[in-house]
C-alpha positions in Angstrom: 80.2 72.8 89.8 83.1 75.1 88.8 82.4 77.4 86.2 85.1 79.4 84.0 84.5 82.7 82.8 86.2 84.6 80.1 87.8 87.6 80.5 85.5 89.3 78.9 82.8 87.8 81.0 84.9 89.1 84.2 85.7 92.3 83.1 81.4 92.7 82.5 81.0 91.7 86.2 83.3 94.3 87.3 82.0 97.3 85.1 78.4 96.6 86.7 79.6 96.5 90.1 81.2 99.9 89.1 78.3 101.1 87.4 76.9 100.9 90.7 75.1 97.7 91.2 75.6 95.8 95.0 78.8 93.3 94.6 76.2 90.8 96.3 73.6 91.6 93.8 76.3 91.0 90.7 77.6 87.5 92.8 74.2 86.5 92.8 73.3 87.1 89.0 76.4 85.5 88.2 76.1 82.7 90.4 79.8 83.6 92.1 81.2 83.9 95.9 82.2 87.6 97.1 85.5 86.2 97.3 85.7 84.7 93.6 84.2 88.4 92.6 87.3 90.3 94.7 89.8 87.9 93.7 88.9 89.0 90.1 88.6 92.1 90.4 91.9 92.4 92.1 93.2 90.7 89.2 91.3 92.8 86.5 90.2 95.8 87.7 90.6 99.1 85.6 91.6 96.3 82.6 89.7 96.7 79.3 89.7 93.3 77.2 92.2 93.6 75.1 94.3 94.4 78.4 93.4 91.2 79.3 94.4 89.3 76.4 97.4 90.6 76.2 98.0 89.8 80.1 97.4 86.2 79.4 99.7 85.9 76.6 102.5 87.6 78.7 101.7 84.9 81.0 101.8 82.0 78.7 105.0 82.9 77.9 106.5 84.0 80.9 105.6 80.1 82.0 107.5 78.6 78.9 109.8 80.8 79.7 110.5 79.4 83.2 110.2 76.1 82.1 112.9 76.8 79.5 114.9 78.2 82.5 114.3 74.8 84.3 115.3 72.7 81.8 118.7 74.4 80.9 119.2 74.5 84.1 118.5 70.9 84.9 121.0 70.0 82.3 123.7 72.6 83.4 123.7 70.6 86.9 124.1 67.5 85.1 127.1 68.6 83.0 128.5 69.9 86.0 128.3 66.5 87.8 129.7 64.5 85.4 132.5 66.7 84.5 133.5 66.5 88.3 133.5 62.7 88.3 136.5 60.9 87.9 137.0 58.1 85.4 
């Protein structure tokens, strides 16, 4: 079963292993792959929380921003074609 953890919840998992705790012991407790734990800490390490929150608004809008991008450009092509074309 996948589980999702919070940033906050991450971030924990991270200052224990730092704190001086065996990664394998922390995977354990938290029921996680060595893999999973290094993927996140690769992702949050040295973040505090609110470093995270803000990371994952700056996401969020960095994908509607894209999409945005996408769709003007979508509509640029089109505009493009149909002026070409001859009636």
């Amino acid at each position: 079963m996948k589980r999702r953890f919070t940033d906050q919840q991450i971030i924990a998992m991270i200052r224990e292993q730092e704190a001086g705790l065996k990664t394998s012991e922390v995977c354990r407790k938290h029921g996680i792959s060595d893999a999973t734990f290094y993927k996140y800490k690769a992702k949050f390490g040295g973040m505090t929380v609110s470093d995270a929150r803000k990371l994952r608004v700056l996401e969020a809008e960095n994908a509607n921003l894209k999409r945005l991008l996408a769709e003007a450009m979508l509509d640029n092509a089109a505009l493009k074609e149909l002026a070409t074309k001859n009636f």
